[in-house]
C-alpha positions as CSV (number, residue, x, y, z in Angstrom):
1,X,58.6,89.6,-41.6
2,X,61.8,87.8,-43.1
3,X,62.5,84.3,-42.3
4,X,65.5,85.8,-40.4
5,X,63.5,88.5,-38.8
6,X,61.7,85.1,-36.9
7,X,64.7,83.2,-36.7
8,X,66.5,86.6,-34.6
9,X,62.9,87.7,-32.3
10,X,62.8,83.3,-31.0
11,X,64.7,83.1,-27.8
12,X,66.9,80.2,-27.7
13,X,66.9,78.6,-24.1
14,X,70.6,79.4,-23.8
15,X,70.4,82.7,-24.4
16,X,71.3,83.8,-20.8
17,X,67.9,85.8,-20.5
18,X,66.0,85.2,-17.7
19,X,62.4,83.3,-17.5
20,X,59.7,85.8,-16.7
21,X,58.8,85.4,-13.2
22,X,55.2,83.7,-12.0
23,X,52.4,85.7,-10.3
24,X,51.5,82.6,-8.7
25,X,54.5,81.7,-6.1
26,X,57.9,81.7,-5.4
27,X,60.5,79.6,-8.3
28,X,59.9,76.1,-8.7
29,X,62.7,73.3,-9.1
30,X,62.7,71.2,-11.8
31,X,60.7,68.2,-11.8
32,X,58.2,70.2,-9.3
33,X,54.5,69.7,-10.8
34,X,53.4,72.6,-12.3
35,X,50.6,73.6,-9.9
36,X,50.5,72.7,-6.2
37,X,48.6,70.1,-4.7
38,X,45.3,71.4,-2.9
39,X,45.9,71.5,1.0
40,X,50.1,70.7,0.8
41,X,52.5,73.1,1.4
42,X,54.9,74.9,-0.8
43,X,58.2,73.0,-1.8
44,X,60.9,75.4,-2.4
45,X,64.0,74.7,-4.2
46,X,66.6,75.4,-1.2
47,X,64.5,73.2,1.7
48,X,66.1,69.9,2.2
49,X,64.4,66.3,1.5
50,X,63.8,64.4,4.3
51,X,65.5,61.5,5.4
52,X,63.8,58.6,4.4
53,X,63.0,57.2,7.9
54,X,60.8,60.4,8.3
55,X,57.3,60.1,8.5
56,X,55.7,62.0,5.1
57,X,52.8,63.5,7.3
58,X,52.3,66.0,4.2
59,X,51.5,63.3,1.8
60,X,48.0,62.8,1.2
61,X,45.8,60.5,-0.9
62,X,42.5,61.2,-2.4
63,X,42.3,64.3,0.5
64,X,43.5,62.5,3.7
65,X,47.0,62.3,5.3
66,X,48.6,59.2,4.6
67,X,50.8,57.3,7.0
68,X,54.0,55.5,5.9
69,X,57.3,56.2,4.0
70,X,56.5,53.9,1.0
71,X,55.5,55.6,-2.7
72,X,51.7,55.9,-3.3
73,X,50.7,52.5,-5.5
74,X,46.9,52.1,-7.6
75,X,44.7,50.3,-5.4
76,X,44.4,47.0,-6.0
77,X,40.6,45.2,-5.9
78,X,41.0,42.6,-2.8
79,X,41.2,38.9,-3.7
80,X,38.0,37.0,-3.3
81,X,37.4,34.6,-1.2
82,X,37.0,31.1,-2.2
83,X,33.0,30.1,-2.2
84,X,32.3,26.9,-1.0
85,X,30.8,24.5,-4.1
86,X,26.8,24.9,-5.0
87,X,25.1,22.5,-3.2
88,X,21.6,22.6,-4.9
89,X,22.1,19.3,-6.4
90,X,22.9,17.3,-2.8
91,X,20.0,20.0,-1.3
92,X,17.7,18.8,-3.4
93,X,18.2,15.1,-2.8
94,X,18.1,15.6,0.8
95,X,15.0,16.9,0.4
96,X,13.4,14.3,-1.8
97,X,14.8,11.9,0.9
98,X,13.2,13.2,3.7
99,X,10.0,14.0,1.7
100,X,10.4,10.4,1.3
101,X,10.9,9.3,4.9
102,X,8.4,11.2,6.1
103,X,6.0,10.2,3.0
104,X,6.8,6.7,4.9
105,X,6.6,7.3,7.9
106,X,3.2,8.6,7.6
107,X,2.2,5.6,5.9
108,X,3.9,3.4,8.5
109,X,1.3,5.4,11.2
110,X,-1.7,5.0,9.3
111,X,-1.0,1.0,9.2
112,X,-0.6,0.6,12.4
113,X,-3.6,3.0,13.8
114,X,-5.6,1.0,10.8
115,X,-4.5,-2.9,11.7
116,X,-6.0,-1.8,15.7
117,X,-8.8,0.1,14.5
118,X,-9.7,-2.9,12.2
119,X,-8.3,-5.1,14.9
120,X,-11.1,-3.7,17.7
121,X,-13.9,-4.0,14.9
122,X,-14.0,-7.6,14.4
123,X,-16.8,-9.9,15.8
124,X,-15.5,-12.7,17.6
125,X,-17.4,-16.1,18.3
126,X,-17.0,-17.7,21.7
127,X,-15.8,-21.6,22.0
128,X,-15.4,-22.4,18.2
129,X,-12.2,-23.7,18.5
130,X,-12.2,-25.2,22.3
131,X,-10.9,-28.3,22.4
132,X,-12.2,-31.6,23.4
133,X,-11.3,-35.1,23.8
134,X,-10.0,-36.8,20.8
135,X,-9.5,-33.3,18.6
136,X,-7.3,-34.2,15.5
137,X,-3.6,-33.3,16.5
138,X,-1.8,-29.9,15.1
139,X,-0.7,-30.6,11.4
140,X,1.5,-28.3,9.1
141,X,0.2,-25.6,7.7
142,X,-3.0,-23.5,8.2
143,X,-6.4,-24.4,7.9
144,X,-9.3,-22.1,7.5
145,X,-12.8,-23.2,8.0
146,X,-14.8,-20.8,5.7
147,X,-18.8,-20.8,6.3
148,X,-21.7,-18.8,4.3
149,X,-24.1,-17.9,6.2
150,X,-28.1,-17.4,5.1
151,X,-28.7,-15.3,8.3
152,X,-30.8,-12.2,6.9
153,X,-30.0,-10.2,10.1
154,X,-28.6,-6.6,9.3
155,X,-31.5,-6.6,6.0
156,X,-34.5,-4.5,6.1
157,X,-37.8,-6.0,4.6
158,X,-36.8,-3.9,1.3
159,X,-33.2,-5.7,1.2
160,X,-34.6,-9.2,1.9
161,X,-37.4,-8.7,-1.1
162,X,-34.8,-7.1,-3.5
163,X,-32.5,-9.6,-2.8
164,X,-34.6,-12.6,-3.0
165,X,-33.5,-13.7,0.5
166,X,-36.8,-14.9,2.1
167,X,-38.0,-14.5,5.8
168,X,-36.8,-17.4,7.0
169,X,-34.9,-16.6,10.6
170,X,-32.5,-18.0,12.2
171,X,-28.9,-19.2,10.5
172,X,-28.1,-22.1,8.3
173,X,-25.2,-22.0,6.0
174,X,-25.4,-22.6,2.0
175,X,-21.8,-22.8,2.1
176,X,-19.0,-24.7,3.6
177,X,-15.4,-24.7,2.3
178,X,-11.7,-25.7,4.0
179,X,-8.8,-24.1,2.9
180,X,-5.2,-25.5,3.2
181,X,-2.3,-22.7,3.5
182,X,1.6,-24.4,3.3
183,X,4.1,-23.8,5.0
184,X,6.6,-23.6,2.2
185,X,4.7,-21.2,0.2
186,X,3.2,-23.4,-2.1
187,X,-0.4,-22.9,-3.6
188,X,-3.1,-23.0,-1.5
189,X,-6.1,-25.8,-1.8
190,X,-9.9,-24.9,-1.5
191,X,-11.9,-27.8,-1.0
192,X,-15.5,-27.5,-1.2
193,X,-17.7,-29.0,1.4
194,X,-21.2,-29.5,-0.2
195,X,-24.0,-28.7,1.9
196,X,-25.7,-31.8,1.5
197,X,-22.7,-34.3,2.8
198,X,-23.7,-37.4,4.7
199,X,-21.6,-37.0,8.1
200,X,-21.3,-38.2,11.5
201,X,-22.7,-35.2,13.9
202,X,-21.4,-35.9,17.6
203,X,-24.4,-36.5,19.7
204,X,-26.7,-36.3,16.3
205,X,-26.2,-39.5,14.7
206,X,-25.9,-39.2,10.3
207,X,-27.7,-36.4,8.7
208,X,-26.5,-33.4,6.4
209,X,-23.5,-31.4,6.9
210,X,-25.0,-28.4,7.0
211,X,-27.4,-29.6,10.0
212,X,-24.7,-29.6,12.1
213,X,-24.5,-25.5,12.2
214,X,-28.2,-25.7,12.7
215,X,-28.5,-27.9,15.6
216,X,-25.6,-26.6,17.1
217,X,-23.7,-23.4,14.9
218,X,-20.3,-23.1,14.2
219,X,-18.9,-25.1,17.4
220,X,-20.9,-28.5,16.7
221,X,-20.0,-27.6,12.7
222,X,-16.4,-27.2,13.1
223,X,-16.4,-30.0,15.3
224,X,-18.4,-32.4,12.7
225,X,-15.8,-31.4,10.1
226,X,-12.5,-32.1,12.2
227,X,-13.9,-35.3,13.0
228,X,-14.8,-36.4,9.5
229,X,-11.5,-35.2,8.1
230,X,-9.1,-35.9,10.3
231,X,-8.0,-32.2,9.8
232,X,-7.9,-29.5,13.0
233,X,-9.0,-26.2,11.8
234,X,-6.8,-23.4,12.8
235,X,-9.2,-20.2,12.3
236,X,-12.9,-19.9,11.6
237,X,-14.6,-17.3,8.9
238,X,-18.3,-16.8,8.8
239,X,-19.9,-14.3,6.3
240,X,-23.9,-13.8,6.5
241,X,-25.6,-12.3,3.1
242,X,-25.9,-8.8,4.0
243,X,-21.6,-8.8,4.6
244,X,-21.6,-10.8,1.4
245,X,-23.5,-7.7,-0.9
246,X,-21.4,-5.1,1.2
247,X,-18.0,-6.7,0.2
248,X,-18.9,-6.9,-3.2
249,X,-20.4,-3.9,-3.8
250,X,-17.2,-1.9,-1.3
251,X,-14.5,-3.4,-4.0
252,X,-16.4,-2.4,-7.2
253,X,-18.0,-5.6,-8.2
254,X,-16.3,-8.4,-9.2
255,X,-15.7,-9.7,-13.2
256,X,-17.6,-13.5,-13.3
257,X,-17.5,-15.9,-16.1
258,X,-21.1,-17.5,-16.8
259,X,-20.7,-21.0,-18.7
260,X,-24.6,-21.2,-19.6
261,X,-27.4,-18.6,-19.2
262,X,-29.2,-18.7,-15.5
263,X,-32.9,-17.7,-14.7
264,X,-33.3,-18.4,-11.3
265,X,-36.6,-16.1,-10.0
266,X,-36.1,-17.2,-6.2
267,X,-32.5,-16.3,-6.5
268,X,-33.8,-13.2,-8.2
269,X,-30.8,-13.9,-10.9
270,X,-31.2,-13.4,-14.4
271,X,-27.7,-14.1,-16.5
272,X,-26.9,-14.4,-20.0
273,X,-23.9,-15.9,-20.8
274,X,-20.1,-15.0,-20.9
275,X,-18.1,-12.8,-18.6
276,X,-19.9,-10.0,-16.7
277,X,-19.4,-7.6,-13.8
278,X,-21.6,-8.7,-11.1
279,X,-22.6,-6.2,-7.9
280,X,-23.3,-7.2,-4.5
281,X,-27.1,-8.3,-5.0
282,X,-26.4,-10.2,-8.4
283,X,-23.5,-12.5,-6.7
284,X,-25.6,-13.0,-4.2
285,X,-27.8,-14.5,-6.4
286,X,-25.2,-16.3,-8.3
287,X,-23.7,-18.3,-5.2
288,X,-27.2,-19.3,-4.2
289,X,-28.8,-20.8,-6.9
290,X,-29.5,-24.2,-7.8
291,X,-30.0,-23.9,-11.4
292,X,-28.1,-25.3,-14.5
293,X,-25.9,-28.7,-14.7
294,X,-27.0,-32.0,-13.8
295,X,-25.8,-31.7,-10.9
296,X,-27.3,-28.6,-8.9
297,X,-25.3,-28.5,-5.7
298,X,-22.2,-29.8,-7.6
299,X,-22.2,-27.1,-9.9
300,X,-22.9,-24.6,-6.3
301,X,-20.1,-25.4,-5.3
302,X,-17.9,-24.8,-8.1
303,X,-19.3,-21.6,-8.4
304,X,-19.2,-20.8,-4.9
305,X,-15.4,-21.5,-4.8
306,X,-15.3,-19.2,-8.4
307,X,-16.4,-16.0,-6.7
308,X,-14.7,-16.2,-3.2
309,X,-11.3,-16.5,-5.2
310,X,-12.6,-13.4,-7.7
311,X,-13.4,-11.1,-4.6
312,X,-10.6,-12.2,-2.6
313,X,-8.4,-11.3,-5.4
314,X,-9.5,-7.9,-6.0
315,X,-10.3,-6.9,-2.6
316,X,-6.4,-7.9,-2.0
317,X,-5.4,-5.8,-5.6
318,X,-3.1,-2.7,-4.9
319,X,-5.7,-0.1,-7.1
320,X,-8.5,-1.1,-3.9
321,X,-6.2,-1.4,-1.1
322,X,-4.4,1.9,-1.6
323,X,-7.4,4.0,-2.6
324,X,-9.0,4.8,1.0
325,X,-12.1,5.2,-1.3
326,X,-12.8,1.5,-1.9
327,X,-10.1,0.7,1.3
328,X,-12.3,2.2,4.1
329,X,-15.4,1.0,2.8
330,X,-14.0,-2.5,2.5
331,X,-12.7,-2.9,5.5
332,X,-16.2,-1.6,7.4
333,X,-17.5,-3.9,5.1
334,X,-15.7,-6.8,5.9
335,X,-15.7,-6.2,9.5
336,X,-19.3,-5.9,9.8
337,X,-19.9,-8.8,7.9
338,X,-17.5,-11.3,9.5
339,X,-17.4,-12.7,12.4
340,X,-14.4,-15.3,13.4
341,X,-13.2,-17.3,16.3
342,X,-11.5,-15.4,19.6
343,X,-8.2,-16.4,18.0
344,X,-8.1,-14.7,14.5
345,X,-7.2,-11.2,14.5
346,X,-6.6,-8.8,11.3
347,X,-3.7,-10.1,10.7
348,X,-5.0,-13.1,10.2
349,X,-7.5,-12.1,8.0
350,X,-4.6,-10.7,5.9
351,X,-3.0,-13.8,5.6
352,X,-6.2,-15.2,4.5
353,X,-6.5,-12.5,1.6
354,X,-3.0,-13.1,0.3
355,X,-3.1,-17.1,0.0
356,X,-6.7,-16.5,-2.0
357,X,-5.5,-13.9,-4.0
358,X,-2.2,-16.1,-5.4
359,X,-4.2,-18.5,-7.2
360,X,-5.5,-21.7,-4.9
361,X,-6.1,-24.9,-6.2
362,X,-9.6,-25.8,-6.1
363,X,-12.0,-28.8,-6.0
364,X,-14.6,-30.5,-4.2
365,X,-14.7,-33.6,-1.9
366,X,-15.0,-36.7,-4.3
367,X,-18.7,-37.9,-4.1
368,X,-20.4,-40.2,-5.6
369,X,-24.1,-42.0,-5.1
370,X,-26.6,-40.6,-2.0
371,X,-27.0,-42.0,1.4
372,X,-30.5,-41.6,3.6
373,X,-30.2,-39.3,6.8
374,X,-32.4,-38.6,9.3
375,X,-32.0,-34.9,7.2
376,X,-33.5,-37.1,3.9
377,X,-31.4,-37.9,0.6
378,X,-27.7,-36.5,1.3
379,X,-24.7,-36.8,-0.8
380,X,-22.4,-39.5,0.0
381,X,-18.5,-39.0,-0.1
382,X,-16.2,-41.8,-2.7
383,X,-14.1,-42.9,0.9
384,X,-11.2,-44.1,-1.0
385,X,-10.4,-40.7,-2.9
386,X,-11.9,-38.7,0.0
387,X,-8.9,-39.7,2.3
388,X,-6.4,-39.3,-0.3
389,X,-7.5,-35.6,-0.2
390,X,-7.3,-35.4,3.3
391,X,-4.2,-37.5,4.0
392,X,-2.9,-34.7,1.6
393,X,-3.8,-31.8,3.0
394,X,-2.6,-33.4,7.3
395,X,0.8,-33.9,5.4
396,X,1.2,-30.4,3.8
397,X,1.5,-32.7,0.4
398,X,-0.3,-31.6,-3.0
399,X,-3.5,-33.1,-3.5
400,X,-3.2,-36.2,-6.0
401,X,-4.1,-35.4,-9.7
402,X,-6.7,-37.9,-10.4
403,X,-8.3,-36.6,-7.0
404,X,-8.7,-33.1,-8.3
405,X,-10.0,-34.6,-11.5
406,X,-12.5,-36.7,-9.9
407,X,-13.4,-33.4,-7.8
């Protein structure tokens, strides 16, 4: 076919010829969509349009009738709403807080049902502390009147052969020593008291110190000792040897310092010399015997004074007293080994811990030459430096530098 052949068989839309009708429906207007919409009726070109203010019931979205007169719009996604700010961060510190409190609290329980349990454990002594005509009058300060006793009672047969203790009954003390507590927080003084002293007893005449808690225990001793020092005691702490091993051995041992070997067979001690950790049974021994020096009871005393401040200070060390291991044992220990006057409680006995464990000052009463007693040869005290000390301690005042030297 000819170009013009094409050009003459295309209908022009102007041509005046009709458009071939539609099987489907009746004429559509222009600008009707080419097929219907499922489920609306038929629009024809001669109906009318509604007025505007007519309700569209016909309309439908997605398959439902819509209400309303305005055009169809895309749906929009809804604003959010605004979420309140994490709080892990302040969650998480409350909870460490009251982890915390409670973590406390706790604690705070187990103090207080501890201080009464150790409280309703302690052995009391009747009358130590009465008073009685002329008793020295209350200075500042506290003073503690601290006794070692040999008493072998709570030791089997075994204990007293292994421990070199004998079988001799009764009490006598192989240890005497007055500490000095200020008020303002100062350092403590231990004074040594030997054993051996030439004193006054009331009712007794002279003899030794340490007949005094023989003939009459720790009343007539404490007594003796206010009336020779011009110093009232405030508290009273005895310790017999089977407390002694039990405190030891309940904090671990404690770390001594040997100047000279010591072989001592009726101590049943046997030392080289230098620093070494000593158990209950071997400080024991150590405190008791009379060997080395040339001067056997001076040098007891010194060592004496040695290990009460080294167990004192680790019983009162945070690694024992927080570790219910070595705490608990201590403590039953200590209470079954102690027995004080009707006035000191546990708190007491705390106070006593922390003044040993910062340190004290220590030194013996100045002596010098020996006195007969009805008791034999005792030790008899330098009087001039003697109250110096003394005078020292009534007043709350340090003790005099060329007294400690001399002690």
């Amino acid at each position: 076919m000819s170009e013009d052949d094409r050009t003459r068989a295309m209908r022009s839309p102007g041509d005046g010829r009709p458009l071939p009708r539609r099987d489907e429906g009746p004429p559509r207007s222009g600008g009707a969509p080419a097929h219907p919409i499922p489920g609306s009726a038929p629009t024809r070109a001669h109906e009318q349009p509604k007025a505007p203010d007519e309700p569209r019931s016909s309309a439908r979205v997605y398959g439902k009738a819509r209400s309303g007169n305005s055009p169809v719009r895309p749906l929009k996604k809804p604003p959010r709403e605004p979420r309140e700010p994490r709080l892990r961060g302040r969650i998480k510190g409350a909870t460490i807080l009251k982890i915390i409190a409670g973590a406390l609290a706790v604690l705070l329980v187990l103090a207080v049902v501890g201080f009464f349990w150790i409280n309703s454990r302690i052995q009391a002594i009747d009358g130590v502390l009465d008073e009685y005509e002329g008793r020295p009058a209350d200075t500042p300060g506290t003073n503690w009147l601290l006794v070692g006793s040999d008493s072998r009672e709570g030791l089997s047969a075994a204990e007293r052969k292994k421990l070199a203790t004998g079988r001799a009954v009764g009490r006598r003390t192989d240890s005497m020593m007055l500490l000095h507590i200020p008020e303002g927080g100062d350092r403590p003084t231990l004074v040594s008291l030997p054993r051996d002293s030439a004193v006054s007893i009331p009712g007794q005449g002279r003899n030794k110190l340490n007949a005094a808690f023989a003939i009459g225990g720790p009343q007539l001793l404490t007594r003796t000792i206010e009336n020779v020092t011009g110093i009232r005691i405030d508290n009273y702490m005895e310790v017999g040897f089977a407390g002694f091993v039990d405190i030891v051995d309940a904090v671990g041992g404690v770390e001594i310092c040997v100047k000279s070997p010591i072989n001592d067979p009726k101590a049943g001690l046997k030392l080289k010399k230098g620093c070494q950790e000593m158990d209950g049974g071997t400080a024991l021994g150590y405190v008791r015997t009379r060997k080395g020096g040339a001067l056997p009871d001076f040098e007891r005393t010194k060592r004496q004074r040695q290990f009460l401040s080294a167990v004192v200070k680790k019983a009162a060390s945070p690694l024992v007293l927080i570790n219910p291991f070595t705490s608990i044992p201590l403590a039953m220990g200590a209470t079954d080994a102690v027995r004080v006057d009707t006035g000191t409680g546990a708190f007491d006995l705390l106070s006593l811990g922390l003044a040993m464990g910062g340190s004290p000052v220590t030194t013996v009463v100045p002596f010098g030459g020996n006195e007969s007693v009805a008791g034999g040869q005792a030790v008899k005290w330098e009087t001039t430096r003697a109250i110096q000390l003394f005078d020292a301690l009534k007043e709350d005042k340090p003790v005099p530098k060329d007294v400690l030297d001399k002690g």
